[in-house]
mmCIF file as Biopython writes it, N, C-alpha, C and O atoms, coordinates in Angstrom:
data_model
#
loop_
_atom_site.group_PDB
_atom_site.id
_atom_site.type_symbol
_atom_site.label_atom_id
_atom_site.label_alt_id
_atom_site.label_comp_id
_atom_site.label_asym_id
_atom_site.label_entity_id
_atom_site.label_seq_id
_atom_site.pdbx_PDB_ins_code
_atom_site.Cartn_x
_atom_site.Cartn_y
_atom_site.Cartn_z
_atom_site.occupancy
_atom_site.B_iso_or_equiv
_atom_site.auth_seq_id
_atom_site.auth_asym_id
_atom_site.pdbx_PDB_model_num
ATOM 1   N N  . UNK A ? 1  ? 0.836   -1.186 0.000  1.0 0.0 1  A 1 
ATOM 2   C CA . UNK A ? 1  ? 0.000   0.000  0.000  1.0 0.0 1  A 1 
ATOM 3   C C  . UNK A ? 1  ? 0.877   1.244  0.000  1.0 0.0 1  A 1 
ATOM 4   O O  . UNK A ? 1  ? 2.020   1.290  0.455  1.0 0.0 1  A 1 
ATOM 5   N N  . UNK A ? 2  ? 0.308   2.099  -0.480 1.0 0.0 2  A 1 
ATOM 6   C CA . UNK A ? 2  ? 0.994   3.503  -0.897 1.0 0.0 2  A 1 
ATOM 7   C C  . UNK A ? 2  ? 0.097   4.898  -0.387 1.0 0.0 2  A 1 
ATOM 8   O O  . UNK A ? 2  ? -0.762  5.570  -0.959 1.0 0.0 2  A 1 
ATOM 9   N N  . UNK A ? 3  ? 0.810   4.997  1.135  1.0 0.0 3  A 1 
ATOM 10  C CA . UNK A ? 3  ? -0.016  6.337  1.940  1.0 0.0 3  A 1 
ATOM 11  C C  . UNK A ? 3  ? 0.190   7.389  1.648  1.0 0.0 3  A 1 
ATOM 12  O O  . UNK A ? 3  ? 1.404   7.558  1.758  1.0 0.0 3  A 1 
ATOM 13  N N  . UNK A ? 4  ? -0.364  8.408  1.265  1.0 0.0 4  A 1 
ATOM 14  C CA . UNK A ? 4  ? 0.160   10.191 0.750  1.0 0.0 4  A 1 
ATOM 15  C C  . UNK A ? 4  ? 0.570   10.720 1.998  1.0 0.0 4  A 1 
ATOM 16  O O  . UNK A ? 4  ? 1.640   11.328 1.995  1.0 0.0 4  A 1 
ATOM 17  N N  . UNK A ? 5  ? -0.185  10.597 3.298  1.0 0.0 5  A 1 
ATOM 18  C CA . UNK A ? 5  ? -0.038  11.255 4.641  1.0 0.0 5  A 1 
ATOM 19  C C  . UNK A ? 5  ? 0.106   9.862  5.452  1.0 0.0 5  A 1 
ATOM 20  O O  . UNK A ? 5  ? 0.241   8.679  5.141  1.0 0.0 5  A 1 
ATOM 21  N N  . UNK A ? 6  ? -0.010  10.744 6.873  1.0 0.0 6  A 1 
ATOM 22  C CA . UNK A ? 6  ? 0.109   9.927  8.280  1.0 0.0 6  A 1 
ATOM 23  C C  . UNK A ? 6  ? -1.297  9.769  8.414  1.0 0.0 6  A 1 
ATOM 24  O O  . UNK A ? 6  ? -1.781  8.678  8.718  1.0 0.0 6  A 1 
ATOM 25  N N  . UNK A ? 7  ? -1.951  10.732 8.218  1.0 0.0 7  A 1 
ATOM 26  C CA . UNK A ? 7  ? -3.690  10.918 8.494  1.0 0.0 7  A 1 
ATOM 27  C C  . UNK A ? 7  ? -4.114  9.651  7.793  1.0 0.0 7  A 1 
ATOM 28  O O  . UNK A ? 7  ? -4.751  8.839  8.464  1.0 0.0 7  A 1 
ATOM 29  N N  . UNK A ? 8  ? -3.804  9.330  6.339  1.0 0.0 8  A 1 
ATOM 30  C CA . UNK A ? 8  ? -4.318  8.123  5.639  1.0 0.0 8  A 1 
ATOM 31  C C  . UNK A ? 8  ? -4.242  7.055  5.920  1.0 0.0 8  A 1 
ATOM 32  O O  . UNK A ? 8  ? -5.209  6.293  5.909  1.0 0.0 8  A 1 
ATOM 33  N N  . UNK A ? 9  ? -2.608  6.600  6.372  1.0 0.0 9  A 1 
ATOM 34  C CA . UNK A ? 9  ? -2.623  5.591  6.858  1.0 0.0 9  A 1 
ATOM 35  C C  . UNK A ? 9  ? -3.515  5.456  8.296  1.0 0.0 9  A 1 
ATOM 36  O O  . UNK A ? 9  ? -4.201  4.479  8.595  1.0 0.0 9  A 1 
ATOM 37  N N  . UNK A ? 10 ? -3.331  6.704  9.127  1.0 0.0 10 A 1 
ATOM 38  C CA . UNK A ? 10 ? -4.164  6.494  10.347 1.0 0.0 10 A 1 
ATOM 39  C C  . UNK A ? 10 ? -5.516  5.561  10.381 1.0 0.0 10 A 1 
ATOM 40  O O  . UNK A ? 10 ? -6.037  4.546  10.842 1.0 0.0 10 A 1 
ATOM 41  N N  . UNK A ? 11 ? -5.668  6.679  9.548  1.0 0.0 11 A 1 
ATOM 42  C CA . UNK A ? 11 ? -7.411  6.120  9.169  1.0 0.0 11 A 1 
ATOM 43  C C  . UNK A ? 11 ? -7.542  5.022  8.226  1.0 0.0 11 A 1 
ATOM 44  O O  . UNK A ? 11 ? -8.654  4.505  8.339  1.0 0.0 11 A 1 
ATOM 45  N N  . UNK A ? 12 ? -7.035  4.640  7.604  1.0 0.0 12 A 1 
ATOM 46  C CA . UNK A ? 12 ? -6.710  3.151  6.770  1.0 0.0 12 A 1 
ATOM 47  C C  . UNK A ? 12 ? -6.882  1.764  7.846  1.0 0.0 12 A 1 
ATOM 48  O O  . UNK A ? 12 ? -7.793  0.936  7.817  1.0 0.0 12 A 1 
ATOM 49  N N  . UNK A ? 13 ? -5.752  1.809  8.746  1.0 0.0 13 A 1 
ATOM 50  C CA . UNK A ? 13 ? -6.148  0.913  9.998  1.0 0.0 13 A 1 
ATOM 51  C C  . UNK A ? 13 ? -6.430  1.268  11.490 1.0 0.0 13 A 1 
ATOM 52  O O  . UNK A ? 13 ? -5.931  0.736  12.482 1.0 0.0 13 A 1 
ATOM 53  N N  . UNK A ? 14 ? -7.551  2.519  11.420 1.0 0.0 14 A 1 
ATOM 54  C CA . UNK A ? 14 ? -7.884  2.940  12.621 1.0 0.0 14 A 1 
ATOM 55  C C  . UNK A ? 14 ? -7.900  3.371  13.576 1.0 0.0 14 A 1 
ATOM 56  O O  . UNK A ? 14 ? -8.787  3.536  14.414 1.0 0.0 14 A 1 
ATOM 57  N N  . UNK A ? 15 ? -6.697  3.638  13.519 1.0 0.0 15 A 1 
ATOM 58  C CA . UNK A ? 15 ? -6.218  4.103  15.019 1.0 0.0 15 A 1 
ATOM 59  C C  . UNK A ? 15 ? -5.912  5.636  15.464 1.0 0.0 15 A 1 
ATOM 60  O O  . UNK A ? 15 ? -5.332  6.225  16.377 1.0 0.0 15 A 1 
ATOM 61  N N  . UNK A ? 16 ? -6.556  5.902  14.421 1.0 0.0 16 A 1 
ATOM 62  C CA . UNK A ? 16 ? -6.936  7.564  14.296 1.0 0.0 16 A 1 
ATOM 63  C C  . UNK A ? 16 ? -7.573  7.914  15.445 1.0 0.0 16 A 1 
ATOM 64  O O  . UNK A ? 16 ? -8.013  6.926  16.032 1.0 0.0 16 A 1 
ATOM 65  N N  . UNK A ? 17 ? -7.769  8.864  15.940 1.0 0.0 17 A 1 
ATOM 66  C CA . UNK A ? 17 ? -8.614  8.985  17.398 1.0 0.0 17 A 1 
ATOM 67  C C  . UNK A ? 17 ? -9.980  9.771  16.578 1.0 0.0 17 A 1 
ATOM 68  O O  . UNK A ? 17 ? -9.497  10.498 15.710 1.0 0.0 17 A 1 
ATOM 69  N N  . UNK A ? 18 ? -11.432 9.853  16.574 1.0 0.0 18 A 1 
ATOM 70  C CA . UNK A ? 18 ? -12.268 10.523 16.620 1.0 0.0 18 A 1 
ATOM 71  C C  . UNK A ? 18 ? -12.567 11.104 17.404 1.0 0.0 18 A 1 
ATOM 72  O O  . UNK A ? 18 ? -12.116 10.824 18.514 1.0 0.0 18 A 1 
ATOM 73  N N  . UNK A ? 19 ? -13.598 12.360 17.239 1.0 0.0 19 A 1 
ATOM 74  C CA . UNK A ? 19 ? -14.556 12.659 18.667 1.0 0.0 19 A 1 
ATOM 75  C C  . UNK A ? 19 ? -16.041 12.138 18.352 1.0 0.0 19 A 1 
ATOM 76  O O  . UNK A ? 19 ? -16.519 12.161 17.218 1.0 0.0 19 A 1 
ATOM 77  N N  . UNK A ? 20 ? -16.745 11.644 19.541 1.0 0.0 20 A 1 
ATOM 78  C CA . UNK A ? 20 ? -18.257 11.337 19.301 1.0 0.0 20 A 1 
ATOM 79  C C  . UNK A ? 20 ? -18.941 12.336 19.079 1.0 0.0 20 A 1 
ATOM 80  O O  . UNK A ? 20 ? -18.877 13.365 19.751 1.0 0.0 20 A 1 
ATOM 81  N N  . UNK A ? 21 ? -19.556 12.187 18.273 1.0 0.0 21 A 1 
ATOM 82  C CA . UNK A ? 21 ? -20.590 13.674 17.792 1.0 0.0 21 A 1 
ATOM 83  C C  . UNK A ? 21 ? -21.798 13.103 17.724 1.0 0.0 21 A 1 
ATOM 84  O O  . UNK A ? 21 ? -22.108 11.962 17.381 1.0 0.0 21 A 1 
ATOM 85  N N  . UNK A ? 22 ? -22.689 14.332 18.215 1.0 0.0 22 A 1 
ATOM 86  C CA . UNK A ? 22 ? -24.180 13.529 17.463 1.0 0.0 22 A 1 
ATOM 87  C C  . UNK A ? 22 ? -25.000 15.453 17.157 1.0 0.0 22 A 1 
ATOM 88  O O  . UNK A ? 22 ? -25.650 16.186 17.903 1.0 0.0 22 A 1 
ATOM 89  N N  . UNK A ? 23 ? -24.613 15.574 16.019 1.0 0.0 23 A 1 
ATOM 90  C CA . UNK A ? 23 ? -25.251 16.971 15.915 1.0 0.0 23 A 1 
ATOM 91  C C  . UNK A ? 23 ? -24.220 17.752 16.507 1.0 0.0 23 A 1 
ATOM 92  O O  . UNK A ? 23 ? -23.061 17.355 16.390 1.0 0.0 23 A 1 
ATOM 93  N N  . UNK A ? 24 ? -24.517 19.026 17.256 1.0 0.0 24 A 1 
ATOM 94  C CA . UNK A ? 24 ? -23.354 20.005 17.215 1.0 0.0 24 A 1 
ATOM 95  C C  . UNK A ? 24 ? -23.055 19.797 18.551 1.0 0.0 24 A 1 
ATOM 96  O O  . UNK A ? 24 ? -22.609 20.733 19.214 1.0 0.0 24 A 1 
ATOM 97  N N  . UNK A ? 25 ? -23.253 18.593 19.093 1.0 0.0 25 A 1 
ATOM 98  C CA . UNK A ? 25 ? -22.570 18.531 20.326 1.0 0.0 25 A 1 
ATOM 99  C C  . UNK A ? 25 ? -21.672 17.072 20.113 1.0 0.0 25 A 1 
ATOM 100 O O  . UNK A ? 25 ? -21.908 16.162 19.318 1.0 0.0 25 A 1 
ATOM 101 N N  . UNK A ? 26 ? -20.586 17.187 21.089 1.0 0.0 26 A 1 
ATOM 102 C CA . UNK A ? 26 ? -19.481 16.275 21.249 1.0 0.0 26 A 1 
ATOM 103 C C  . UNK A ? 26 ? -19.836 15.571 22.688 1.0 0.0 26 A 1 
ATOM 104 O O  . UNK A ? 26 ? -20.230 16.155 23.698 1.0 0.0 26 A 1 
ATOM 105 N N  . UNK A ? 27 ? -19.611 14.264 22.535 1.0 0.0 27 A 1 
ATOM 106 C CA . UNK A ? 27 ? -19.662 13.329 23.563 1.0 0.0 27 A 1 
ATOM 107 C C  . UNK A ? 27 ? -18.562 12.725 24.101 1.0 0.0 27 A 1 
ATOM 108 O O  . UNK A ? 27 ? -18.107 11.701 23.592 1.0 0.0 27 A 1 
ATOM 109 N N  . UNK A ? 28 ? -18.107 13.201 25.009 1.0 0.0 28 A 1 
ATOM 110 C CA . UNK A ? 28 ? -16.711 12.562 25.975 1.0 0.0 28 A 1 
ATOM 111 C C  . UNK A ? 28 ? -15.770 12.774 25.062 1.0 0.0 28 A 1 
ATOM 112 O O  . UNK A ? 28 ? -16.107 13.344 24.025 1.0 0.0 28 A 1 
ATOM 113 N N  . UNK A ? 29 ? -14.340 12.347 25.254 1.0 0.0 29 A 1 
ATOM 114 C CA . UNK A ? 29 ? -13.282 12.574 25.183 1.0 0.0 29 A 1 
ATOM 115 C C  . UNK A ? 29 ? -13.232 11.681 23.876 1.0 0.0 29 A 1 
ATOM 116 O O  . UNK A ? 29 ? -14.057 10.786 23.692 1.0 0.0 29 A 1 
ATOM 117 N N  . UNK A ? 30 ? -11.756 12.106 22.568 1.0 0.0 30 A 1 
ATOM 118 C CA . UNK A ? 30 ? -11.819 11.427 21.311 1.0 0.0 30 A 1 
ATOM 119 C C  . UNK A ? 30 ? -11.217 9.798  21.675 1.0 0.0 30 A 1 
ATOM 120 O O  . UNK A ? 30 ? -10.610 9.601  22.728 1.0 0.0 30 A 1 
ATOM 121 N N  . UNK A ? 31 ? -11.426 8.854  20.830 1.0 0.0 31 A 1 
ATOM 122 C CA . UNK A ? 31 ? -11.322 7.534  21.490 1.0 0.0 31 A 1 
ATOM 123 C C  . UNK A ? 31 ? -10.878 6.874  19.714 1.0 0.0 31 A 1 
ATOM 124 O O  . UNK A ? 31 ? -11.126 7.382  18.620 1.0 0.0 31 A 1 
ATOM 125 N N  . UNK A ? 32 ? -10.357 5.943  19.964 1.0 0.0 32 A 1 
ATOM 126 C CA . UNK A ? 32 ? -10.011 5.033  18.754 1.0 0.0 32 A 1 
ATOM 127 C C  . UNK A ? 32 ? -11.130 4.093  18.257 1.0 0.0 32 A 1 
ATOM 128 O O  . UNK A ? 32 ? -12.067 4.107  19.055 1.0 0.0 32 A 1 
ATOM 129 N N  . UNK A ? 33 ? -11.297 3.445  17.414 1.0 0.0 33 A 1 
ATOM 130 C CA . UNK A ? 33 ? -12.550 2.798  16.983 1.0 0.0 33 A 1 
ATOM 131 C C  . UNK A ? 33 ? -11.743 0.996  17.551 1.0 0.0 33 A 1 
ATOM 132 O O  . UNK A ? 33 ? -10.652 0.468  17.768 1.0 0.0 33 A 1 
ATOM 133 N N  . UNK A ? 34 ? -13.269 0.692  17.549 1.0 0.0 34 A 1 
ATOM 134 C CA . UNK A ? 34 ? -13.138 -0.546 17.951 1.0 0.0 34 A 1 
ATOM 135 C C  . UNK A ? 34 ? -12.963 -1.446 17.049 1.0 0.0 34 A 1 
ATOM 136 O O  . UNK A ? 34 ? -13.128 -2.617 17.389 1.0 0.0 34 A 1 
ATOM 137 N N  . UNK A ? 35 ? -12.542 -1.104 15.520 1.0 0.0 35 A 1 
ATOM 138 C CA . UNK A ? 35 ? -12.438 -1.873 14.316 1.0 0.0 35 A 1 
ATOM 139 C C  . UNK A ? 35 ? -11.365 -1.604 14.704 1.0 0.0 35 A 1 
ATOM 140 O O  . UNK A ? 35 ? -11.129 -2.811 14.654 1.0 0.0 35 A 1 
ATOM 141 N N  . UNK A ? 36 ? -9.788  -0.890 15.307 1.0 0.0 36 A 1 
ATOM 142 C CA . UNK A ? 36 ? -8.775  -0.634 15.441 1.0 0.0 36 A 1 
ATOM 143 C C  . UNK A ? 36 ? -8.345  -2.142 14.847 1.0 0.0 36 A 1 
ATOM 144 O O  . UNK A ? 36 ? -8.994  -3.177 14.994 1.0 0.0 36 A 1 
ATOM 145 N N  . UNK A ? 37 ? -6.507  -1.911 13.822 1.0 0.0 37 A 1 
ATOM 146 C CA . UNK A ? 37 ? -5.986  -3.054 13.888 1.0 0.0 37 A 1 
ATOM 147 C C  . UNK A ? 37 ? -5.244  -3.298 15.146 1.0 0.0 37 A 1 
ATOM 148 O O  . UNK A ? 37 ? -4.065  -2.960 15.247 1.0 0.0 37 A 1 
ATOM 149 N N  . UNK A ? 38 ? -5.552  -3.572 15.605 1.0 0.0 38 A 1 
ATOM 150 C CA . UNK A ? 38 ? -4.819  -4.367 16.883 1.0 0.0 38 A 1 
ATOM 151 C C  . UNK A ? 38 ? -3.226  -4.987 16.426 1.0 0.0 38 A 1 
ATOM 152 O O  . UNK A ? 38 ? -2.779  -4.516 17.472 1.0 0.0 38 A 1 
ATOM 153 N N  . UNK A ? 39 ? -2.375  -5.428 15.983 1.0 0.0 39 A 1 
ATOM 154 C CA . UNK A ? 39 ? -1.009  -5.641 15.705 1.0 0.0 39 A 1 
ATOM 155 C C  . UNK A ? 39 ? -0.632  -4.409 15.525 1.0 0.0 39 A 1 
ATOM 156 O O  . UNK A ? 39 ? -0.035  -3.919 16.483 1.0 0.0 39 A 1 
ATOM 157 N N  . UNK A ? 40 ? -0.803  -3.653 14.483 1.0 0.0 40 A 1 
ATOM 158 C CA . UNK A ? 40 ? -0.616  -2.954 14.133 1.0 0.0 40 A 1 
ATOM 159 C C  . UNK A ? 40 ? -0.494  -1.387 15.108 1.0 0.0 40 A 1 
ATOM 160 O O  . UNK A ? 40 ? 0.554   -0.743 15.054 1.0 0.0 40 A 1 
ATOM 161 N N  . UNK A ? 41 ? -1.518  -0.970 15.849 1.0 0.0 41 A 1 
ATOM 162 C CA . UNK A ? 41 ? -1.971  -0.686 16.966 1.0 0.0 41 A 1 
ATOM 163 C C  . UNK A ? 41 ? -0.433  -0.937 18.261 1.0 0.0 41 A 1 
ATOM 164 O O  . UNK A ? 41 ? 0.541   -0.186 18.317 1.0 0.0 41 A 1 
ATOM 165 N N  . UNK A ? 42 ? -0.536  -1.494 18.656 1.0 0.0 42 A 1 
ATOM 166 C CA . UNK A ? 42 ? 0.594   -2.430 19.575 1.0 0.0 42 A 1 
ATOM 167 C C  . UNK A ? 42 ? 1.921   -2.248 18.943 1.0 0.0 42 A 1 
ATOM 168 O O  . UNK A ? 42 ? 2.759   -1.999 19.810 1.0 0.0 42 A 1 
ATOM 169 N N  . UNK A ? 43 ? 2.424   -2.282 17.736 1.0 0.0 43 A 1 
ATOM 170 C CA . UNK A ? 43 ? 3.795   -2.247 17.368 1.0 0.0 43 A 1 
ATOM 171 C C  . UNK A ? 43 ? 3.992   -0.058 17.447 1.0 0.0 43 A 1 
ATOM 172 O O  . UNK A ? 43 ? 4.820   0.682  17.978 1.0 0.0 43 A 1 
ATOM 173 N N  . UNK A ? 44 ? 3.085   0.116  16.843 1.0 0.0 44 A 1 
ATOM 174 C CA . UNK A ? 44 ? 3.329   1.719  16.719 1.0 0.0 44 A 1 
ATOM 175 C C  . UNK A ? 44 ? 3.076   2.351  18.506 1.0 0.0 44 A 1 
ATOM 176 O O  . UNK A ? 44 ? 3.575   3.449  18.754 1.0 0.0 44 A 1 
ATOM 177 N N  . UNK A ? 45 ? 2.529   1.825  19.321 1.0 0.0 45 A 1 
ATOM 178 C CA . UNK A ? 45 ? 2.922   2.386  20.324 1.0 0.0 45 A 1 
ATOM 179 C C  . UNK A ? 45 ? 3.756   2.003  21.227 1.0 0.0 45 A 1 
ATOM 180 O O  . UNK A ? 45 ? 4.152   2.727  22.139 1.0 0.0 45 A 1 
ATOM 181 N N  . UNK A ? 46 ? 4.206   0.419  20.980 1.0 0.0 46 A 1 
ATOM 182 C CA . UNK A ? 46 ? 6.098   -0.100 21.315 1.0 0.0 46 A 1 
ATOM 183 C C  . UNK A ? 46 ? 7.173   1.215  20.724 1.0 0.0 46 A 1 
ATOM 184 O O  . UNK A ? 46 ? 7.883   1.937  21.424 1.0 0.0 46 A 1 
ATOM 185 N N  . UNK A ? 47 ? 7.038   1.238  19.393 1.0 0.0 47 A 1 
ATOM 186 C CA . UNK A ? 47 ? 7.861   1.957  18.924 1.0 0.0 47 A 1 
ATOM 187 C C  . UNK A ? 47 ? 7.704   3.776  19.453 1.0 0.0 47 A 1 
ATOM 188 O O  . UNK A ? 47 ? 8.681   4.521  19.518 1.0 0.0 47 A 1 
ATOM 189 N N  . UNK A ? 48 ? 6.549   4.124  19.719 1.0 0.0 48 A 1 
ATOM 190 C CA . UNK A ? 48 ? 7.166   5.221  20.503 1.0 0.0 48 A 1 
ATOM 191 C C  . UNK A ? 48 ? 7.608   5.095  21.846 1.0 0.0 48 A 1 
ATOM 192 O O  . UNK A ? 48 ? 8.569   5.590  22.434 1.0 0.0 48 A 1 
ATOM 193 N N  . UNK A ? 49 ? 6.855   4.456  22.145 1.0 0.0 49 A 1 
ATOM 194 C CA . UNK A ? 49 ? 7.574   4.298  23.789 1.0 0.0 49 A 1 
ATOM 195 C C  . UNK A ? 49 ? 9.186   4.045  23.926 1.0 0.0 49 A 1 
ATOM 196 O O  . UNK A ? 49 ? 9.970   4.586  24.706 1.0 0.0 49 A 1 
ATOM 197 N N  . UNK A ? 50 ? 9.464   2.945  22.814 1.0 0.0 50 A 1 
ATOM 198 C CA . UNK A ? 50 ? 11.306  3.167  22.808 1.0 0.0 50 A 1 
ATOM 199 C C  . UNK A ? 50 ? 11.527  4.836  22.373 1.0 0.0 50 A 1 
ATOM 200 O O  . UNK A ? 50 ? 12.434  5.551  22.798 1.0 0.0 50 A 1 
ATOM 201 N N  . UNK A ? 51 ? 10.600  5.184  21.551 1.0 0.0 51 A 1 
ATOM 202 C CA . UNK A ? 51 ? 11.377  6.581  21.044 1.0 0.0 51 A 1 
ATOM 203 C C  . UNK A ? 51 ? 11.217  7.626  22.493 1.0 0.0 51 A 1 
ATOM 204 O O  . UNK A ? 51 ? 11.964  8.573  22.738 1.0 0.0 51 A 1 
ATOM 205 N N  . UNK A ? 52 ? 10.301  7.272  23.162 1.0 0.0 52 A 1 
ATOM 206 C CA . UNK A ? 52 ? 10.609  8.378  24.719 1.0 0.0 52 A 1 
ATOM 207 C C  . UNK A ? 52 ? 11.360  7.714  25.284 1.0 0.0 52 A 1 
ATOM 208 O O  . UNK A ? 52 ? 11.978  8.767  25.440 1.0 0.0 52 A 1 
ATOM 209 N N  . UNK A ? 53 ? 12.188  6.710  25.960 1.0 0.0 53 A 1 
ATOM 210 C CA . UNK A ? 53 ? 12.420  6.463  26.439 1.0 0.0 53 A 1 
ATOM 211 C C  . UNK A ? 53 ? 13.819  6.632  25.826 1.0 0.0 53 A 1 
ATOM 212 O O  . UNK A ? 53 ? 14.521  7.086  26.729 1.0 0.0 53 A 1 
ATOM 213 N N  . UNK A ? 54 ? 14.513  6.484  24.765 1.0 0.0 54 A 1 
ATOM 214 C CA . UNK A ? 54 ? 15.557  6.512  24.029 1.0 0.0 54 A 1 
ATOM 215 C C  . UNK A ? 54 ? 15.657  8.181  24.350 1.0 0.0 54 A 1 
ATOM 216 O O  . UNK A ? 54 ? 14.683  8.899  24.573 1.0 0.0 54 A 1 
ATOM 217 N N  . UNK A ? 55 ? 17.094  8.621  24.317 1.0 0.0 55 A 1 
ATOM 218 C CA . UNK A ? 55 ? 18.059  9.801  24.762 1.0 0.0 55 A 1 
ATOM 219 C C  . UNK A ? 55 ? 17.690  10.605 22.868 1.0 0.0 55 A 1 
ATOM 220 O O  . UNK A ? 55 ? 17.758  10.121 21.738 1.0 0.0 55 A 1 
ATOM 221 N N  . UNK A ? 56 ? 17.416  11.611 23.257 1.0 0.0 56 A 1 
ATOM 222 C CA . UNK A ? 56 ? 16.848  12.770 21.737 1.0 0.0 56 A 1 
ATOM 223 C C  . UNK A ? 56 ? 16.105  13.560 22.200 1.0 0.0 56 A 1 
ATOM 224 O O  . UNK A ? 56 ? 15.897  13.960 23.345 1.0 0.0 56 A 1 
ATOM 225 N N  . UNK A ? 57 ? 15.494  13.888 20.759 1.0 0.0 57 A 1 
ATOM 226 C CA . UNK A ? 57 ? 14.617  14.240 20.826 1.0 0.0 57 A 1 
ATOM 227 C C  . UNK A ? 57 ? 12.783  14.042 21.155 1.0 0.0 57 A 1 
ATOM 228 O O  . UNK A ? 57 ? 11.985  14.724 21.798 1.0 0.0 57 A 1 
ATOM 229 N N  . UNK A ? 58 ? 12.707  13.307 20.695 1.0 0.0 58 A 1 
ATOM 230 C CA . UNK A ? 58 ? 11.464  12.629 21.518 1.0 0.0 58 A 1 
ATOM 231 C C  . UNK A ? 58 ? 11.268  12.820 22.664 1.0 0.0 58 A 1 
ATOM 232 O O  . UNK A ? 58 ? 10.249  13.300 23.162 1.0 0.0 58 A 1 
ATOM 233 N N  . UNK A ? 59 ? 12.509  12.357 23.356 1.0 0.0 59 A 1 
ATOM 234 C CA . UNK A ? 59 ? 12.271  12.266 25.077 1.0 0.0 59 A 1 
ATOM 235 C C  . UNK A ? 59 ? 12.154  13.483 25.495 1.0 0.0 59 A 1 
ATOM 236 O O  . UNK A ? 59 ? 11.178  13.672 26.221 1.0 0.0 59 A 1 
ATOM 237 N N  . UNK A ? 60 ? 13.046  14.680 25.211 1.0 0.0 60 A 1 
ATOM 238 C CA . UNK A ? 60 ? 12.719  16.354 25.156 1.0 0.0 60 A 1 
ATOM 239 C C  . UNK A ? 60 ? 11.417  16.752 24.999 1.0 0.0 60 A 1 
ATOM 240 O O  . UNK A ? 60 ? 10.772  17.306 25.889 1.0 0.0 60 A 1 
ATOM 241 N N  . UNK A ? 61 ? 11.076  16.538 24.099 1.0 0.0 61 A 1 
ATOM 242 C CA . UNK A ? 61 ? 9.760   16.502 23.555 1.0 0.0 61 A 1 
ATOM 243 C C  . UNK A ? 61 ? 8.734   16.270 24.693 1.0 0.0 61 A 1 
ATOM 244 O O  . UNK A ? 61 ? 8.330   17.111 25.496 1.0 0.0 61 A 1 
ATOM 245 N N  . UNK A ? 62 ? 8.334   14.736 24.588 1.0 0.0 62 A 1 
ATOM 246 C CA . UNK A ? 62 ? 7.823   13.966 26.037 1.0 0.0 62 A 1 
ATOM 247 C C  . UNK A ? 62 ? 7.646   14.883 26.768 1.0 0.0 62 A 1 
ATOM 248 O O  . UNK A ? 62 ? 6.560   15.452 26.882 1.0 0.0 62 A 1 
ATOM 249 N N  . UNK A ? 63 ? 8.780   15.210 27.446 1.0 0.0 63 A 1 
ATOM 250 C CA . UNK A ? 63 ? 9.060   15.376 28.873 1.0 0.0 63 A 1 
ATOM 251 C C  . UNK A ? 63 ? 8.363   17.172 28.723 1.0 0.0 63 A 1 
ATOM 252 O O  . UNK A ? 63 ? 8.328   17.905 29.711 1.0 0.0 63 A 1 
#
C-alpha cells in the first residue's frame, strides 16, 4: 500500500482517534474505533515508547 499522509494511513487501519458527535454537540473525550488493527496498533505504540524512552529528541519533547 501507498499512503500520501500519516492521516491516511491512520485512518486506513484505525487508530486515528475521533470525537463522538451527534449533531453540534461532542460526547466525551476522542477515542479510537473498535475496528482498530490491533497488531498494528501495539507495534506503533512499542515503537514510541522506545522513542521516549531513548536519549533525543522525543524524550525532550515527552518530557
Amino acid at each position: 500500500m501507498d499512503f500520501s499522509s500519516s492521516k491516511s494511513f491512520a485512518c486506513y487501519y484505525y487508530i486515528a482517534p475521533f470525537e463522538h458527535r451527534a449533531g453540534s454537540s461532542v460526547r466525551g473525550k476522542s477515542r479510537v474505533s473498535h475496528r482498530a488493527n490491533k497488531p498494528m496498533k501495539k507495534i506503533l505504540h512499542l515503537a514510541a515508547m522506545a522513542a521516549v524512552r531513548a536519549r533525543g529528541k522525543f524524550k525532550i519533547y515527552f518530557e
